[in-house]
C-alpha positions as CSV (number, residue, x, y, z in Angstrom):
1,X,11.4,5.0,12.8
2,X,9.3,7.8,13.2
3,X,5.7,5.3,12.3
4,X,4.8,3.6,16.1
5,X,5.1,-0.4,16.0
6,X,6.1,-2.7,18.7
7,X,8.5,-4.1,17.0
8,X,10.8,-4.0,13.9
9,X,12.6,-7.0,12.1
10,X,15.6,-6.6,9.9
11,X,17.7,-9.2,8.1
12,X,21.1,-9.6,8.5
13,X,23.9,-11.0,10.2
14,X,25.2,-9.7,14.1
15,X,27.9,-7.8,12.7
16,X,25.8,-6.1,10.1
17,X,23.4,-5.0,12.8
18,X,26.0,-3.2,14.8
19,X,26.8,-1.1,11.9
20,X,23.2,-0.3,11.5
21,X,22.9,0.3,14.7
22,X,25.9,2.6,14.8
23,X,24.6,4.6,11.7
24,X,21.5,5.1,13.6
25,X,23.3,6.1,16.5
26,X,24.9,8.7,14.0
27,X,21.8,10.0,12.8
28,X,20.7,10.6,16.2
29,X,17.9,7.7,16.8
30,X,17.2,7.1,20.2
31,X,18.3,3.8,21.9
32,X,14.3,3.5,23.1
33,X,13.4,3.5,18.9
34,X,17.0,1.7,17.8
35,X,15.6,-1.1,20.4
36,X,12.7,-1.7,19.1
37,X,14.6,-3.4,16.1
38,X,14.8,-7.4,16.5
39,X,17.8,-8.6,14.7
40,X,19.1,-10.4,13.0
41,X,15.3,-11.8,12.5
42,X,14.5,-14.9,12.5
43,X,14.9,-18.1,13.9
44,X,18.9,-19.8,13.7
45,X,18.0,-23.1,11.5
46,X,21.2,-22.5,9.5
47,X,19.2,-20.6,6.4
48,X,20.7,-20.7,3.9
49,X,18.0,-20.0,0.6
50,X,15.4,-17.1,0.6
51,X,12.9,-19.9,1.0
52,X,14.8,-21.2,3.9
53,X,15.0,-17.7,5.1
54,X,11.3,-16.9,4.9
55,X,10.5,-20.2,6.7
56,X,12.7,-19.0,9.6
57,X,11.6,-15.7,9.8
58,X,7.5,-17.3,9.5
59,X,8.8,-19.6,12.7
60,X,9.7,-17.0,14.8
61,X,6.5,-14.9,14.1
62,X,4.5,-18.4,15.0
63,X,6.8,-18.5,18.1
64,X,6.1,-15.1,18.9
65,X,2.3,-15.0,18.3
66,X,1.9,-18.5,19.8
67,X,4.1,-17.3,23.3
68,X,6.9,-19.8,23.7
């Protein structure tokens, strides 16, 4: 976390990022850099594939770009 972006995406499901965000706790990662991470990425079209996954993560870059 230590590179500067706006804005970091991670896969995964709710519970899995509170444990990530727990073990970065741990390590001593600030809450300003820990929130920075968007997750779990993507938008929630039931994604199921990696293909379906890709699409929904895509979408929510579009959505985001696009500013709706």
């Amino acid at each position: 976390m230590t590179v500067q972006h706006s804005k970091v995406g991670a896969l995964g499901s709710s519970k899995t990022q509170a444990e990530r965000v727990a073990c970065l706790q741990e390590m001593g990662i600030t809450a300003d850099q820990i929130g920075r991470i968007h997750a779990p990425i993507g938008l929630d079209i039931t994604a199921v594939t990696p293909e379906e996954i890709a699409l929904s993560v895509m979408a929510e870059i579009v959505k985001a770009y696009r500013g709706s």
